[in-house]
C-alpha positions as CSV (number, residue, x, y, z in Angstrom):
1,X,31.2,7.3,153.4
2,X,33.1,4.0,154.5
3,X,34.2,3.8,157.4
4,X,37.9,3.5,156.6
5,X,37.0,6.9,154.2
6,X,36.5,8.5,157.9
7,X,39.3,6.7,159.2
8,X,41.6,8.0,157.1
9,X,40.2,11.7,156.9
10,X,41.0,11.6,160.9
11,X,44.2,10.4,160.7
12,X,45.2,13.0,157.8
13,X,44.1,16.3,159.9
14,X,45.7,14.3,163.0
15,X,48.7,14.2,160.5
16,X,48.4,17.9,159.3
17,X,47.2,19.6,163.0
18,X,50.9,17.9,164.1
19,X,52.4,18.8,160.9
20,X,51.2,22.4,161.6
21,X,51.5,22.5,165.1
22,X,54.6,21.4,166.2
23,X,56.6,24.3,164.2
24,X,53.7,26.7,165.7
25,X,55.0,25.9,169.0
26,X,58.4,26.1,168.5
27,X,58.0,29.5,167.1
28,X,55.7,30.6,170.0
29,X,58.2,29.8,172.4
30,X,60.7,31.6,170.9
31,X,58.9,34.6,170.2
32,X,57.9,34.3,174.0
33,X,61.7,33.8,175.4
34,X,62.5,37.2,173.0
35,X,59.7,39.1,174.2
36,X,60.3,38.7,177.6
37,X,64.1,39.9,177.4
38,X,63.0,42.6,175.1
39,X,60.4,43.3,177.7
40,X,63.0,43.2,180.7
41,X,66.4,44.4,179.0
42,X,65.4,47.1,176.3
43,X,65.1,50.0,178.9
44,X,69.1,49.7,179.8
45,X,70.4,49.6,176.7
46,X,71.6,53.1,175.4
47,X,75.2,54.0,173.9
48,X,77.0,54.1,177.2
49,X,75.9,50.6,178.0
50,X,77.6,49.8,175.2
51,X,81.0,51.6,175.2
52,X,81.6,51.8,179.5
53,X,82.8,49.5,181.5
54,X,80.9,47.9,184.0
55,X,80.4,49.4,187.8
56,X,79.1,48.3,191.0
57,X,79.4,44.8,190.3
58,X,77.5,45.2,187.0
59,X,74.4,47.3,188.3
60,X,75.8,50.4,186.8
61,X,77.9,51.2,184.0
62,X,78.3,49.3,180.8
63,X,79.5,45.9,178.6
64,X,82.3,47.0,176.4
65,X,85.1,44.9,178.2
66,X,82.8,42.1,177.8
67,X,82.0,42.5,174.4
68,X,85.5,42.7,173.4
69,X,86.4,39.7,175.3
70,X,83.5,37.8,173.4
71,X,85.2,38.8,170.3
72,X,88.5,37.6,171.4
73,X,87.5,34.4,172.3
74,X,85.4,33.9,169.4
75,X,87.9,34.9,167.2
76,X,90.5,32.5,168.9
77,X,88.5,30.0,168.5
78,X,87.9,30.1,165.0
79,X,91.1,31.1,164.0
80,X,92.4,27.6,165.7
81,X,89.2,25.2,165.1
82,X,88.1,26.1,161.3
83,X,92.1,25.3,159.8
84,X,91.9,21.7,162.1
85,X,87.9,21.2,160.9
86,X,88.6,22.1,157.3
87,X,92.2,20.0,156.9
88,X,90.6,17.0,158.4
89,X,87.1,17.0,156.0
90,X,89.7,17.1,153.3
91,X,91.8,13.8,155.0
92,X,88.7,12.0,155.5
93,X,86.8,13.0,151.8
94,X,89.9,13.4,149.7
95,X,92.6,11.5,151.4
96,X,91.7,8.6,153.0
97,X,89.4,5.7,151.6
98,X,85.4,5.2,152.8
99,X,86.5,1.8,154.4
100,X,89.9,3.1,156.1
101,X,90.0,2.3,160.0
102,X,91.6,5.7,160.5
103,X,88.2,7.7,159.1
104,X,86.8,5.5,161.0
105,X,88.6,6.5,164.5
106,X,88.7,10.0,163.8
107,X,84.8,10.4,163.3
108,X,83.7,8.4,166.4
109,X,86.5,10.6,168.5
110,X,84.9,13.6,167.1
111,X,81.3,12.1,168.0
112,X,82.4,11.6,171.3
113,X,83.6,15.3,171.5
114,X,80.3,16.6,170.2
115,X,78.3,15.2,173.2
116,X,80.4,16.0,175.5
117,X,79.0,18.3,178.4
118,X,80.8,21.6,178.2
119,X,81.7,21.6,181.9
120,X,84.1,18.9,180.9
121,X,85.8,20.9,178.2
122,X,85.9,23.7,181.3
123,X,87.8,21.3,183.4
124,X,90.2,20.2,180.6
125,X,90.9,23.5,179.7
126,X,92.0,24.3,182.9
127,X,94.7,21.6,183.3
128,X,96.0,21.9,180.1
129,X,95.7,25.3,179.0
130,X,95.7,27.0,182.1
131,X,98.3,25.3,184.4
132,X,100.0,22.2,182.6
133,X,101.0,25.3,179.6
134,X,101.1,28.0,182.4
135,X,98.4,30.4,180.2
136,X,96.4,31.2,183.5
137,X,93.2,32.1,183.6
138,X,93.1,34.0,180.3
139,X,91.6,34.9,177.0
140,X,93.8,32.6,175.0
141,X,92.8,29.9,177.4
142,X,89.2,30.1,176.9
143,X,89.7,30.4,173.3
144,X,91.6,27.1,173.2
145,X,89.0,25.7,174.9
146,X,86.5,26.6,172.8
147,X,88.4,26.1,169.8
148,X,88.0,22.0,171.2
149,X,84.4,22.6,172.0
150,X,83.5,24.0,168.0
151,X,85.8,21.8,165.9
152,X,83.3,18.6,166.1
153,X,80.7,20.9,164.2
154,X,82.8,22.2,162.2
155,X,84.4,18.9,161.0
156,X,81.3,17.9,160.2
157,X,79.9,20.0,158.8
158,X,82.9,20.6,156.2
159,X,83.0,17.1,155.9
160,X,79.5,16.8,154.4
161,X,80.0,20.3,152.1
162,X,82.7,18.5,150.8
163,X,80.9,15.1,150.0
164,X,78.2,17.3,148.4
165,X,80.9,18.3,145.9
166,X,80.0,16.7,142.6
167,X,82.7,14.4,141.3
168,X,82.4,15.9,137.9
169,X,84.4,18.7,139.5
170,X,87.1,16.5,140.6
171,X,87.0,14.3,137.4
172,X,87.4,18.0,135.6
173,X,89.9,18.8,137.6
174,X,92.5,16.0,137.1
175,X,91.8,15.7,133.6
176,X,92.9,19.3,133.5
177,X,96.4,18.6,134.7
178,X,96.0,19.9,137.6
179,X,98.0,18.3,141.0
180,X,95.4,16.7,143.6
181,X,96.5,19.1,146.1
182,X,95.9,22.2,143.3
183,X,92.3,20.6,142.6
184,X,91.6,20.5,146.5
185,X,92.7,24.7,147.1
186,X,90.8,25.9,143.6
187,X,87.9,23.4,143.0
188,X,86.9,21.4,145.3
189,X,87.1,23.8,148.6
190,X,85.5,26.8,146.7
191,X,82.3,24.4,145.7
192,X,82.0,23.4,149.6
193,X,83.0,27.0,151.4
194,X,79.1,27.2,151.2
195,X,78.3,24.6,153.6
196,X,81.7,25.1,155.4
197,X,79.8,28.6,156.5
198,X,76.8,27.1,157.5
199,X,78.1,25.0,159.8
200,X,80.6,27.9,160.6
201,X,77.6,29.8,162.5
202,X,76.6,27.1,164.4
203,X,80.1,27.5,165.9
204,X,80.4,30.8,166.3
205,X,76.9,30.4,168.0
206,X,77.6,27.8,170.4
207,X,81.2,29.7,171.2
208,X,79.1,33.0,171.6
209,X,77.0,31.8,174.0
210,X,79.2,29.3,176.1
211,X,79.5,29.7,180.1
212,X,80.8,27.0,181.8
213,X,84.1,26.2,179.9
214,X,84.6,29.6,180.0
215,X,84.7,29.9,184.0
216,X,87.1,28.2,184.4
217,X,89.5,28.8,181.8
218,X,89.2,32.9,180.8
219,X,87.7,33.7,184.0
220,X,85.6,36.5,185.7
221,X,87.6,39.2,185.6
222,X,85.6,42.8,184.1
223,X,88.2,44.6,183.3
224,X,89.2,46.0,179.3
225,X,91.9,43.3,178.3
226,X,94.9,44.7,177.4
227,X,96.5,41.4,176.0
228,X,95.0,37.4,175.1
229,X,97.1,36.2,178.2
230,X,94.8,38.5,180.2
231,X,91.8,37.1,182.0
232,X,88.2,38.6,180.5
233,X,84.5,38.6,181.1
234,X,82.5,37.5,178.3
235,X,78.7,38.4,177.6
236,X,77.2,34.7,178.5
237,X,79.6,35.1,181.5
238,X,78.6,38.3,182.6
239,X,74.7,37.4,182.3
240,X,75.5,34.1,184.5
241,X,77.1,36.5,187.0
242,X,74.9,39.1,187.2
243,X,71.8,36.6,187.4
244,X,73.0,34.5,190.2
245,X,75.8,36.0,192.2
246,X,74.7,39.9,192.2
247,X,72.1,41.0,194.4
248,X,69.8,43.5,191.9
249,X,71.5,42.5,188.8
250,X,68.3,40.9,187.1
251,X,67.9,44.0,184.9
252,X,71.1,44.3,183.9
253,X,71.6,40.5,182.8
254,X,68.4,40.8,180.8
255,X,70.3,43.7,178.9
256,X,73.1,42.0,178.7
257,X,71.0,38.8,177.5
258,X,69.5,40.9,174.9
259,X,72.9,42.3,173.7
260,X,74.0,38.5,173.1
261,X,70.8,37.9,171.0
262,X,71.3,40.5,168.8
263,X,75.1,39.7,168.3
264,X,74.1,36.1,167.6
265,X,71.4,37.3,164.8
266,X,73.7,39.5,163.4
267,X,76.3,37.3,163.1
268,X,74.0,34.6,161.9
269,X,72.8,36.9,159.5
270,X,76.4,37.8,158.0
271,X,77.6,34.7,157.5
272,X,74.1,33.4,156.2
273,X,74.7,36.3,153.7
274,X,78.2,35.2,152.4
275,X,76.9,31.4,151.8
276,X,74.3,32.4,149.2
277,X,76.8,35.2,147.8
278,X,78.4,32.1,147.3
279,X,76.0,29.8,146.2
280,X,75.1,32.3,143.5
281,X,79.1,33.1,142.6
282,X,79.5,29.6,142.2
283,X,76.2,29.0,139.7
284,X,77.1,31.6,137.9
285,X,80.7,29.9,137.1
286,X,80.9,28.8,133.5
């Protein structure tokens, strides 16, 4: 065998071990971050973790203020950043020209959003939302906030759903009759809703989990809110304060962290769920 024969084998399994190997590692370490909060947070989780509140600082009691302030905030934020993410994919697909200067502006603001550190949005949310608007430190705040924090992803990821669209559908569309604006609403948003979702859970996600922004804008406060202009607690909160600021708090902040988790899957789950019920509604069209 030549040598360029072996050099070629070698590269190839140098080429496949890395092929192989990379994932293998990324997989590792996840398994090994969720064993070791399994591991440390299983034990404390029973029903009235789930449904008390929390006592003693956190070292006794439960979550359920905090898990209904996540879903406050969450749902805040979706209800304000998905209707903003999905009207300006349609400006910038359906509306506006490629070439327009105004497409142009709008994408590198969001781009600049995207990368933004969250600690940021946390300081902007608090001079806006929370004392220039007078919302104090409260739910509604942190949801604003976080609405700001999600609608780059969601933009963009609408965006690209809707540039997936085939322009058959369009070109069907108009030569049915229909109005632009009617082809938008019953053609061309159904066909993207898929990827719309898909980029929907990597909101909800980063929302889910956030801390910072959320410190100072819905604050620290345990208690079950009784209104969105109350302040909250929510789970990534709650596992920052427990982990740093309370003295014996480490097993209840891996509980915590592994309620979070499985929220996140679940979630993930669902929603992956309703983008191939979808996909397959909208293959089965005639």
């Amino acid at each position: 065998m030549s040598i360029d024969a072996l050099r070629r084998r070698r590269t190839a399994r140098v080429v496949d071990a890395a092929v192989w190997g990379v994932p293998a590692i990324t997989v590792a370490a996840l398994a090994w971050l969720l064993a070791d909060v399994v591991w440390h947070g299983a034990g404390q989780i029973d029903l009235a973790f789930l449904t008390t509140a929390p006592r003693s600082a956190g070292r006794a009691g439960g979550i359920a203020p905090m898990l209904v302030s996540t879903a406050i905030v969450v749902a805040i934020a979706v209800a304000v950043a998905l209707p903003l993410a999905v009207g300006t994919a349609v400006l910038l697909v359906e509306v506006l020209p490629p070439s327009a200067s105004a497409g142009r502006w709008i994408r590198r603001s969001l781009d600049i959003l995207a990368g933004m550190p969250s600690i940021v949005f946390g300081l902007f949310g608090n001079l806006v939302f929370c004392t220039m608007l007078g919302m104090g430190f409260s739910l509604l705040s942190g949801g604003l906030t976080l609405a700001c924090m999600v609608l780059p992803i969601l933009m963009r990821a609408a965006e690209e759903s809707l540039r997936g669209v085939p322009d058959g559908c369009r070109r069907g569309a108009l030569a049915l009759g229909m109005p632009r604006h009617r082809a938008i609403t019953a053609v061309i948003l159904p066909c993207g809703m898929p990827g719309i979702i898909d980029g929907l859970t990597l909101g909800v996600g980063r929302a889910m989990a956030e801390t910072a922004a959320l410190v100072f804008t819905s604050g620290y406060v345990d208690r079950m809110p009784s209104a969105l202009t109350d302040s909250g607690r929510t789970l990534a909160v709650h596992v920052f304060d427990l982990s740093m600021n309370v003295t014996g708090g480490d097993r209840w902040a891996y509980a915590t962290a592994l309620v979070l988790i499985g929220l996140l899957l679940v979630t993930a789950g669902l929603l992956s769920l309703a983008s191939r019920f979808l996909q397959r509604k909208g293959a089965h069209k005639p």
